[in-house]
N, CA and C atoms as a LAMMPS dump frame, in Angstrom:
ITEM: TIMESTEP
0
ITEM: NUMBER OF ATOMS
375
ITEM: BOX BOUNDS ff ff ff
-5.0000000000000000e+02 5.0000000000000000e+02
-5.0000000000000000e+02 5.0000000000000000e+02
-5.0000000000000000e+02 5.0000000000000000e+02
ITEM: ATOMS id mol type element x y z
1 1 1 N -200.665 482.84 -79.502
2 1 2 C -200.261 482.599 -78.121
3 1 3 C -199.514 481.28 -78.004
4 2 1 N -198.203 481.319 -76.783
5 2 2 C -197.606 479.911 -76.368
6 2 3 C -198.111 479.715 -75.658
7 3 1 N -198.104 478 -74.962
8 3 2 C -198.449 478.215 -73.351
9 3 3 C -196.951 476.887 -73.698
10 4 1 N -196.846 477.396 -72.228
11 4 2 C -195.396 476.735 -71.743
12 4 3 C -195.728 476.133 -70.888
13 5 1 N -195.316 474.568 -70.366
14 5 2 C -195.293 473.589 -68.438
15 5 3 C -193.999 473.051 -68.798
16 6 1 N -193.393 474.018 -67.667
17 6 2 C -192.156 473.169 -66.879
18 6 3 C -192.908 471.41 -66.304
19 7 1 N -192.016 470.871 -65.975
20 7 2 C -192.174 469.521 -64.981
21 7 3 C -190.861 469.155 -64.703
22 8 1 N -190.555 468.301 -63.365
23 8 2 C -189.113 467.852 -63.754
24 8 3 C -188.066 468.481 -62.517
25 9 1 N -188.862 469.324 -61.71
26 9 2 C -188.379 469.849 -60.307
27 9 3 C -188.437 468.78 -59.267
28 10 1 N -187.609 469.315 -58.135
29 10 2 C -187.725 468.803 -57.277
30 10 3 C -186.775 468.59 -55.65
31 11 1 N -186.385 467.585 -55.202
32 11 2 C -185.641 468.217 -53.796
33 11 3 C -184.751 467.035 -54.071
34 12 1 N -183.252 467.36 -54.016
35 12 2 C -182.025 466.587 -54.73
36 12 3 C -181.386 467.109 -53.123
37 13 1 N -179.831 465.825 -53.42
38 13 2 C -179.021 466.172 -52.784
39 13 3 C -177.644 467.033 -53.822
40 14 1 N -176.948 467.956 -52.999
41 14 2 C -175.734 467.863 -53.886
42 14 3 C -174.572 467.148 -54.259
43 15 1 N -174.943 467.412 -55.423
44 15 2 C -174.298 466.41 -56.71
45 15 3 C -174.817 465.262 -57.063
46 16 1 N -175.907 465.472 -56.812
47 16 2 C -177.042 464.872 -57.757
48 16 3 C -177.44 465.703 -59.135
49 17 1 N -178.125 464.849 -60.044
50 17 2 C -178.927 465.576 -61.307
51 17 3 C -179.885 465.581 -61.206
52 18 1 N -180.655 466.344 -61.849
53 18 2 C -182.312 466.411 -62.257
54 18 3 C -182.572 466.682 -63.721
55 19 1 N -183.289 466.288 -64.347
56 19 2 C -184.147 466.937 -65.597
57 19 3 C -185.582 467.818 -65.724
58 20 1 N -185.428 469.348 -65.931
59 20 2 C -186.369 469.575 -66.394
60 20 3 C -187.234 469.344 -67.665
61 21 1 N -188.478 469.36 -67.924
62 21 2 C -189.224 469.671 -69.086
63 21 3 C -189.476 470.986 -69.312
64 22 1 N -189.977 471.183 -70.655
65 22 2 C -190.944 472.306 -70.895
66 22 3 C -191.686 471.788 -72.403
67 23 1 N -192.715 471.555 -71.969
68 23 2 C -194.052 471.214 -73.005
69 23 3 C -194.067 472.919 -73.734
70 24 1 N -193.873 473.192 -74.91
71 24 2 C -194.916 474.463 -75.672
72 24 3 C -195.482 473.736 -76.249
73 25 1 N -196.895 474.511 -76.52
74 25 2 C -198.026 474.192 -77.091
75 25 3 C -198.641 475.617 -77.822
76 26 1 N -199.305 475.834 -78.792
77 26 2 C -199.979 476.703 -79.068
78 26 3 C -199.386 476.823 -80.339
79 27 1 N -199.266 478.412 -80.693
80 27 2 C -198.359 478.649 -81.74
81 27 3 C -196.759 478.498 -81.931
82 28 1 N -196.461 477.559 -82.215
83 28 2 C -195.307 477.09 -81.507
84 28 3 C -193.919 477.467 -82.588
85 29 1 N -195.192 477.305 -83.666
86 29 2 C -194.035 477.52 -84.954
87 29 3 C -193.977 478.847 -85.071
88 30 1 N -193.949 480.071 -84.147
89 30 2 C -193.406 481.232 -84.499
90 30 3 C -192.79 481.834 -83.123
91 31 1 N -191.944 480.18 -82.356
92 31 2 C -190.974 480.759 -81.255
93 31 3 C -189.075 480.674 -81.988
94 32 1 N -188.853 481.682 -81.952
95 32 2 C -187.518 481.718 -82.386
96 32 3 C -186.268 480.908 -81.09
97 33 1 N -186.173 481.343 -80.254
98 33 2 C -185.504 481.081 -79.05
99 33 3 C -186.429 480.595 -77.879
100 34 1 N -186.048 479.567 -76.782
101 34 2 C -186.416 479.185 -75.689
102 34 3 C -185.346 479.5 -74.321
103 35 1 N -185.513 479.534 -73.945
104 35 2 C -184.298 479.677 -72.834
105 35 3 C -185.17 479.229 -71.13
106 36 1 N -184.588 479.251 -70.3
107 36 2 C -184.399 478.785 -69.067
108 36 3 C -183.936 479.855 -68.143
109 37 1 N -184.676 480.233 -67.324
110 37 2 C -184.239 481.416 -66.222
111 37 3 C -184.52 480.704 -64.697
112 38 1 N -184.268 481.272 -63.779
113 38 2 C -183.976 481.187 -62.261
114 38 3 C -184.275 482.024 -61.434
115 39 1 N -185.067 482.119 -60.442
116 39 2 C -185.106 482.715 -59.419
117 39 3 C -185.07 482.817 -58.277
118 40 1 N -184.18 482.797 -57.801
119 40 2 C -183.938 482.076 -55.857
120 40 3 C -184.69 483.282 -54.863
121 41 1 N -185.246 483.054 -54.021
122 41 2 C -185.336 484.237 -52.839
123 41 3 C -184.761 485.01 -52.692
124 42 1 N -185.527 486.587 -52.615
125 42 2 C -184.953 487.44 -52.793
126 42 3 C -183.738 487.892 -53.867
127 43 1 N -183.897 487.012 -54.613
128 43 2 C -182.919 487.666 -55.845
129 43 3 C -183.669 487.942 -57.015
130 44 1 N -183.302 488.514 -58.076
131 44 2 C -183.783 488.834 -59.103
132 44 3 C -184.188 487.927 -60.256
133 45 1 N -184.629 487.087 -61.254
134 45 2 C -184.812 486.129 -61.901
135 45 3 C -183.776 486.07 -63.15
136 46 1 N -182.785 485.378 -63.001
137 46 2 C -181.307 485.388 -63.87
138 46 3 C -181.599 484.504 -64.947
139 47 1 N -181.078 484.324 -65.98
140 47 2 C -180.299 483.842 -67.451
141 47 3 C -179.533 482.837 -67.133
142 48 1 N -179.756 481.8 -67.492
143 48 2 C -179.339 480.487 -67.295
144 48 3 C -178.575 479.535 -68.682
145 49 1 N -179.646 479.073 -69.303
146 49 2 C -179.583 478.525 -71.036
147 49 3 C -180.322 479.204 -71.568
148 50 1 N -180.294 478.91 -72.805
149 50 2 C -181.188 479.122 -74.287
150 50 3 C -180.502 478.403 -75.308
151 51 1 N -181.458 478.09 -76.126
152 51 2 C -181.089 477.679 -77.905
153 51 3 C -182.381 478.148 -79.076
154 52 1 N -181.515 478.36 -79.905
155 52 2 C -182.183 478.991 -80.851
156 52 3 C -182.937 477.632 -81.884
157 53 1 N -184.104 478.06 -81.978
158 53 2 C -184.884 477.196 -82.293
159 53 3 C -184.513 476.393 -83.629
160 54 1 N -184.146 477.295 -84.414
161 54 2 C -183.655 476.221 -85.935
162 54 3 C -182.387 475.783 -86.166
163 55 1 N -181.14 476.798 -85.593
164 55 2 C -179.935 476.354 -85.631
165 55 3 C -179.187 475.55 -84.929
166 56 1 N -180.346 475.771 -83.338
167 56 2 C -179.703 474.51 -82.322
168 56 3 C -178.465 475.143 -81.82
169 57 1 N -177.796 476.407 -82.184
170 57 2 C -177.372 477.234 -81.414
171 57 3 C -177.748 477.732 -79.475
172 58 1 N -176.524 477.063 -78.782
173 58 2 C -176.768 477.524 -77.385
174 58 3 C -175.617 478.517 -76.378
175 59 1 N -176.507 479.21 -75.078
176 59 2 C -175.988 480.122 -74.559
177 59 3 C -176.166 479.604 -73.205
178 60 1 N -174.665 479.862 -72.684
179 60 2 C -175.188 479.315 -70.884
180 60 3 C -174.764 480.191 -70.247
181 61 1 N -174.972 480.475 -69.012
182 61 2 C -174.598 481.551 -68.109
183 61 3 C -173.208 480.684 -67.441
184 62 1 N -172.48 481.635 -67.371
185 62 2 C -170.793 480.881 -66.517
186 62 3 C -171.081 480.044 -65.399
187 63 1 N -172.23 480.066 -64.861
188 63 2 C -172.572 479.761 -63.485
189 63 3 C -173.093 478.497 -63.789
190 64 1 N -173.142 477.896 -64.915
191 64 2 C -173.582 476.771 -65.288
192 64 3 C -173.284 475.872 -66.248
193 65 1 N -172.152 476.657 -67.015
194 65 2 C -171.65 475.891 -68.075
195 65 3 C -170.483 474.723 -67.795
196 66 1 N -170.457 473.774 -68.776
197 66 2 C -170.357 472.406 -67.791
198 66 3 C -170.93 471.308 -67.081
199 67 1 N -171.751 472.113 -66.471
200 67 2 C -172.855 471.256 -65.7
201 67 3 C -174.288 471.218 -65.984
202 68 1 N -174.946 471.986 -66.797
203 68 2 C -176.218 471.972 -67.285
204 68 3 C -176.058 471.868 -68.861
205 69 1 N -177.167 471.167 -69.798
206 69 2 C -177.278 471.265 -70.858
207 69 3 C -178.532 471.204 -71.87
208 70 1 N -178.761 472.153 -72.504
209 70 2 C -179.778 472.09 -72.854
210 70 3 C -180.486 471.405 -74.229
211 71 1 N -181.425 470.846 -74.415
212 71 2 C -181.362 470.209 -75.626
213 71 3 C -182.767 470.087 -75.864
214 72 1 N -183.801 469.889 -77.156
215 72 2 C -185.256 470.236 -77.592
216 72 3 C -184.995 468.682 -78.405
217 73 1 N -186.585 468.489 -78.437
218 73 2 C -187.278 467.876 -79.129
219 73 3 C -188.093 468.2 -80.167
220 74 1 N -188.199 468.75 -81.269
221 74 2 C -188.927 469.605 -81.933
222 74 3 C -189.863 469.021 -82.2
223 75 1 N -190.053 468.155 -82.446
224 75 2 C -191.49 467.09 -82.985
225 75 3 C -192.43 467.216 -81.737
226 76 1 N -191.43 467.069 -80.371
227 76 2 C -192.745 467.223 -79.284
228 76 3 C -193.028 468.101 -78.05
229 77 1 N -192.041 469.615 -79.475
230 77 2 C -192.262 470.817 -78.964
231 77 3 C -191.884 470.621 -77.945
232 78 1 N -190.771 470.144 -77.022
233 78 2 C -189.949 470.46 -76.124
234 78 3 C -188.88 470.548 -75.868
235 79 1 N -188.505 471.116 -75.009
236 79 2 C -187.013 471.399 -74.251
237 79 3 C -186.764 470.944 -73.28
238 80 1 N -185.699 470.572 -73.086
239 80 2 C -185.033 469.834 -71.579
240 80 3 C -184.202 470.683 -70.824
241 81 1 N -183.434 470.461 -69.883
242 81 2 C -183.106 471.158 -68.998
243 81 3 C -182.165 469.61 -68.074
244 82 1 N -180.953 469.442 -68.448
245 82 2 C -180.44 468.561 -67.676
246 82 3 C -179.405 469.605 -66.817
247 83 1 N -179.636 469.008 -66.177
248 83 2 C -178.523 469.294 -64.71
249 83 3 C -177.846 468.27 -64.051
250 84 1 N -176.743 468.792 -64.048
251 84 2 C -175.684 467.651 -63.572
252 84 3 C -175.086 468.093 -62.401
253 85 1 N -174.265 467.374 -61.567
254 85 2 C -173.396 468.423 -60.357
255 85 3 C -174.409 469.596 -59.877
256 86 1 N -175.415 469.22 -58.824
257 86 2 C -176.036 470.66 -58.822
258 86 3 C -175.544 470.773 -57.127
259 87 1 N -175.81 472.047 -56.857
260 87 2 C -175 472.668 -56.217
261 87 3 C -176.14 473.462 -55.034
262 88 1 N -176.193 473.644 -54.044
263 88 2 C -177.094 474.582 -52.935
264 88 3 C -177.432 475.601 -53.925
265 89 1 N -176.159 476.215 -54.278
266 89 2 C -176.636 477.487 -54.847
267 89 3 C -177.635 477.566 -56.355
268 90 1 N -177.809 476.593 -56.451
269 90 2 C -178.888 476.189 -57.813
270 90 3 C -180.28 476.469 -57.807
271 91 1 N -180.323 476.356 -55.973
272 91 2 C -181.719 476.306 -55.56
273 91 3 C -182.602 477.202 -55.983
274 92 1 N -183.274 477.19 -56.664
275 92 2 C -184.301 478.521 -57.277
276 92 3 C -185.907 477.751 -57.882
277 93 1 N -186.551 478.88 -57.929
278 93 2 C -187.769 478.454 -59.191
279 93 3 C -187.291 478.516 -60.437
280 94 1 N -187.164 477.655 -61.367
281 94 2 C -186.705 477.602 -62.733
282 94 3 C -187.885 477.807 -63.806
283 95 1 N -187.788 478.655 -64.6
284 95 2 C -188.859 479.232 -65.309
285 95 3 C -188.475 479.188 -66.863
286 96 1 N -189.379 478.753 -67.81
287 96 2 C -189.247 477.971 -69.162
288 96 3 C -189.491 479.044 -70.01
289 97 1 N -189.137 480.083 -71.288
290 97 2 C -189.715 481.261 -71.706
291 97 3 C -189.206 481.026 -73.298
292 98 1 N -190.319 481.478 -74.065
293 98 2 C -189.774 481.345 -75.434
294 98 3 C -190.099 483.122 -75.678
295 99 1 N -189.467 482.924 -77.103
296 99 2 C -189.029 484.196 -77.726
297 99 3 C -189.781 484.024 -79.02
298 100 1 N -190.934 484.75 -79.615
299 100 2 C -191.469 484.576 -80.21
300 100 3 C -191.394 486.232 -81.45
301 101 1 N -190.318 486.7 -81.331
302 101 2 C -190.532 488.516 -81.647
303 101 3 C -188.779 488.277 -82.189
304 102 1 N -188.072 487.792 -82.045
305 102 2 C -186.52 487.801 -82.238
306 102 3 C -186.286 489.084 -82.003
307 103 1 N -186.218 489.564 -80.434
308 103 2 C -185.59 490.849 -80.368
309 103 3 C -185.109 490.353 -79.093
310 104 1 N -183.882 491.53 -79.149
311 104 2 C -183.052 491.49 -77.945
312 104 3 C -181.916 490.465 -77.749
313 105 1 N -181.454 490.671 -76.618
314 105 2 C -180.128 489.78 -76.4
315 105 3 C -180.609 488.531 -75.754
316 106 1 N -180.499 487.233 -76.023
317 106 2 C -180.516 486.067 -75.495
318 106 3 C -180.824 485.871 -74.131
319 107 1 N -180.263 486.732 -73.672
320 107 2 C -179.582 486.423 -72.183
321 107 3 C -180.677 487.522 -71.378
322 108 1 N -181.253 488.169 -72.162
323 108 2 C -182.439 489.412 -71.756
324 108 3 C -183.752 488.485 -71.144
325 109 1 N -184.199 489.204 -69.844
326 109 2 C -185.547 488.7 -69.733
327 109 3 C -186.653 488.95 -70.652
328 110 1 N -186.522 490.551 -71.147
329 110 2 C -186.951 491.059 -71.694
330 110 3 C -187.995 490.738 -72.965
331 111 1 N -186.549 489.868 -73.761
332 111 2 C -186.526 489.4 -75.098
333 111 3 C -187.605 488.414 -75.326
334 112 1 N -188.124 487.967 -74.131
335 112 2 C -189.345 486.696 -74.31
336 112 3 C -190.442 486.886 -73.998
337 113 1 N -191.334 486.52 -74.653
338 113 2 C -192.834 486.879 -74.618
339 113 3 C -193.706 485.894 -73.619
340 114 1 N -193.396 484.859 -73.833
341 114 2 C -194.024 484.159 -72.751
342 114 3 C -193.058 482.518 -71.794
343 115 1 N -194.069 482.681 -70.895
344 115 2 C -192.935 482.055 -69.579
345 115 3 C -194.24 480.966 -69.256
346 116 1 N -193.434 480.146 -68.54
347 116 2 C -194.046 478.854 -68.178
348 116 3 C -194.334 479.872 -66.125
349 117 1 N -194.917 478.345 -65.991
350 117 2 C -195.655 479.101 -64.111
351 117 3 C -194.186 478.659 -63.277
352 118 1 N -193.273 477.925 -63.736
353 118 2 C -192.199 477.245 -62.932
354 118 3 C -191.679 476.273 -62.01
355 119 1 N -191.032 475.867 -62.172
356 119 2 C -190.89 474.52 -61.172
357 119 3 C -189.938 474.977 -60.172
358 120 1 N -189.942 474.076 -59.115
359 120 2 C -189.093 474.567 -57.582
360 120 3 C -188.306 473.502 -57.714
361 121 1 N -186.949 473.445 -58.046
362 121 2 C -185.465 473.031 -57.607
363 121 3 C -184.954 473.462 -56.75
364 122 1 N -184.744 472.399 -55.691
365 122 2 C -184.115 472.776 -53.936
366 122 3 C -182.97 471.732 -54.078
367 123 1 N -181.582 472.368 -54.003
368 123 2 C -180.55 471.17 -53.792
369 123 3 C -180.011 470.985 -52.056
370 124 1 N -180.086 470.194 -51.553
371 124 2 C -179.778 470.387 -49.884
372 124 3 C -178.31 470.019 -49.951
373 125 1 N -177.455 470.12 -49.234
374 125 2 C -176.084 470.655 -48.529
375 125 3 C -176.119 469.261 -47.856
């Protein structure tokens, strides 16, 4: 088992930054991929970043590339989540998920076995 904690949310203006965390803990050495998802009200929970755990290989959604970047700490089993230029439309619960099975497409909710509880990013207008 992983266990995943976001930290690192919070209530910004736009075009301001924030940094998320994500602490894994557990079995940590058999997560292949981490990635970063979103979920605003009433919408569905979208694909944001990811990087692949040994190559340091990353994937961003168009809606963010440029302005977010993602980057790990491996020694203390974490991942970051910088955001730069954030935008109203950013506003969501941001949710931390590793991939522990290497299946599926990156960008899949699917593909990840376990998810952090999430942090609330609100950018105000």
């Amino acid at each position: 088992q992983v266990q995943l904690v976001e930290s690192g949310g919070g209530l910004v203006q736009a075009g301001d930054s924030l940094r998320l965390s994500c602490a894994a803990s557990g079995r940590t050495a058999s997560i292949y991929r981490m990635g970063w998802f979103r979920q605003a009200p009433g919408k569905e929970r979208e694909f944001v970043v990811a990087m692949a755990r040994s190559s340091g290989n990353t994937y961003y959604a168009d809606s963010v590339k440029g302005r977010f970047t993602i980057s790990r700490d491996n020694a203390k089993n974490t991942v970051y989540l910088q955001m730069n230029s954030l935008k109203p439309e950013d506003t969501a619960v941001y949710y931390c998920a590793a991939d522990s099975s290497f299946k599926g497409s990156v960008r899949g909710r699917d593909t990840y076995d376990y998810w952090g509880q999430g942090t609330q990013v609100t950018v105000s207008s």
